[in-house]
N, C-alpha and C positions, 0 to 999 in steps of 0.2 A: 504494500500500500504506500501510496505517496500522498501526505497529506501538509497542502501547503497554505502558510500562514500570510499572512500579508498586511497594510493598514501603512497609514504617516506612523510618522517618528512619533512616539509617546501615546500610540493608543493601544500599551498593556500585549502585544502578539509578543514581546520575550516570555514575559510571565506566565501567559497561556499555552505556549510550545512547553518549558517547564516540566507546569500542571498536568499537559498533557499527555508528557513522556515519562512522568513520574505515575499515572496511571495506567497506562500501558506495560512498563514494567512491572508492575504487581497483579498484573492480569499474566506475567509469563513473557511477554511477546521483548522479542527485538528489537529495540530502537535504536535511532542513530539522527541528530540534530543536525542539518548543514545549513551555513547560510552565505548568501550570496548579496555584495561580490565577494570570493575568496579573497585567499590570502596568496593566491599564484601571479604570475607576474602581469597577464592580464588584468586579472584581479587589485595589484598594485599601483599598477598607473589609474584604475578608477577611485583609490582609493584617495590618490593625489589630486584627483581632479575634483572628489567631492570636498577636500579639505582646502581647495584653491590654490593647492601650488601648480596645477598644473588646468591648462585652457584647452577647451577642446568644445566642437560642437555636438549638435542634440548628434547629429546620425554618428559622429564617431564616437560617442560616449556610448549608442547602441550598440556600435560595430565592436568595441571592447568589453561588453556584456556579452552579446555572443560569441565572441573568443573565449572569451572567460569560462560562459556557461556548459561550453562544448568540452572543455577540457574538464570542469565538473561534471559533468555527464557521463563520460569517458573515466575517469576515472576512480569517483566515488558514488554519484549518484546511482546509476545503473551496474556496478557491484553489489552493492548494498540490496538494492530490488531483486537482481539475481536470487540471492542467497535467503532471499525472505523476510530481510529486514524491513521494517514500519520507517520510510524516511520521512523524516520532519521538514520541512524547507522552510526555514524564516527566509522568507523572500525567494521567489523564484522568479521565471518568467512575465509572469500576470505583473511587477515591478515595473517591469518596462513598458507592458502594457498601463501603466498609471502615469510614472512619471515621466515615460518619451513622449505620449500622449500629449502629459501636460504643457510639454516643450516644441507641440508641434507637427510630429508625427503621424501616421493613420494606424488607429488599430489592427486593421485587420492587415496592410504593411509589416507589421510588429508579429502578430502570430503567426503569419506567413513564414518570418525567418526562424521560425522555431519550430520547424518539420523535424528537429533532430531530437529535438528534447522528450521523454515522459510523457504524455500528458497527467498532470496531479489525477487521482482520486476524487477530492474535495477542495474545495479553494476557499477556506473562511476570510472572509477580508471584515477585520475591526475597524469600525466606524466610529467615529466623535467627534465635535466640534473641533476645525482647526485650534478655535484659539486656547481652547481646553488641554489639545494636545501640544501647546505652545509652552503653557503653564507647567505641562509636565516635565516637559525635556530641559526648563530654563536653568535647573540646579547642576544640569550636565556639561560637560567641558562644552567648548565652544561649540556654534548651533553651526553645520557646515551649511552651504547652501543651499542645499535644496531645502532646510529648514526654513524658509522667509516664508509669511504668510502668504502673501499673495501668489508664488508659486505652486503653496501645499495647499490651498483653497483648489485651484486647477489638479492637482494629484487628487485629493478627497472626490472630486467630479469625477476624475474620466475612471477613478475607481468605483462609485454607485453608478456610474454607466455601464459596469460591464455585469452588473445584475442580470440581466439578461441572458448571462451564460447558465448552461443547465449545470457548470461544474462550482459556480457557483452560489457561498450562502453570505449576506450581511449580517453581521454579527453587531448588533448595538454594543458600544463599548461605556456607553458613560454608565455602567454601574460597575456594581464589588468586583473582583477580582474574583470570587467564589460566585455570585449570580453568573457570567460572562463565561465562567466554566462548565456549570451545568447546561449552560445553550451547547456548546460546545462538543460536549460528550457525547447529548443527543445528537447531534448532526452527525459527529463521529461514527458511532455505532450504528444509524442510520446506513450508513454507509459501508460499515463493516461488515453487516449480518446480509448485504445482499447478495 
């Protein structure tokens, strides 16, 4: 099963992956957390770019998500699948699908380039007021960029835009951290016992 998390910065999908994985293991099952962008060298030039040292535009920030993602795919996401394990995605594809989106891009552009990838299981995407999730992340090291409201107001849309997917669920975020779970479980299991 591949079940992938998604939402802006500070709407609680660490916490929830966690929860999540911490109940999976006490049901027995294998899990394994990956998040993207990695930490490979794809992966570190995006890491540069969301932290401003380094300038790049919306399609080559995509094109380095794709390199990145492919080399994740290749080498731990679809191992992990193989062998049976439960992979967790804090952030996968549907990311890009949010915030290339919000920089410009066409959706259906975006999931095109990802004939190579999985498709997840279930795509929970955590919902809550921008500036909620603003208040959240403020006490955290520096807000990179794609933290500014008015870009993450554009990410929050073209993310309750892609409702419409059957592989996706909207998860209201603005309550407990235990309410936001048991949504969670159900949809889970929902999805397990089919």
């Amino acid at each position: 099963m591949l079940i992938n998390l998604e939402g802006i910065d500070g709407c609680g999908k660490s916490t929830q992956t966690k929860l999540l994985q911490t109940k999976l293991d006490e049901l027995g099952e294998t899990t394994v957390v990956l998040k993207e962008p990695t930490n490979g060298p794809h992966g570190q030039k995006l890491w540069d770019i969301l932290h401003g040292k380094r300038k790049a535009t919306n399609e080559e920030i995509l094109e380095f998500f794709i390199l990145d993602r492919k080399q994740h795919v290749n080498e731990k996401i679809q191992p992990a699948l193989d062998d049976g394990t439960i992979v967790l995605m804090d952030r996968y594809y549907y990311s890009s699908m949010a915030y290339q989106v919000a920089g410009g891009l066409d959706v259906e552009y975006i999931r095109n380039k990802h004939d190579f990838a999985p498709n997840p299981d279930i795509v929970l995407i955590f919902d809550l007021p921008v500036s909620t999730a603003l208040e959240r992340v403020r006490g955290r090291s520096e807000a990179d960029e794609f933290e500014k409201e008015e870009h993450l107001k554009k990410v929050r849309e073209a993310y309750l835009n892609l409702e419409s997917d059957p592989l996706v669920r909207i998860v209201d975020s603005v309550r407990t951290p235990e309410e936001i779970f048991e949504e969670v479980w159900k949809l889970v299991s929902e999805v397990r016992n089919e």
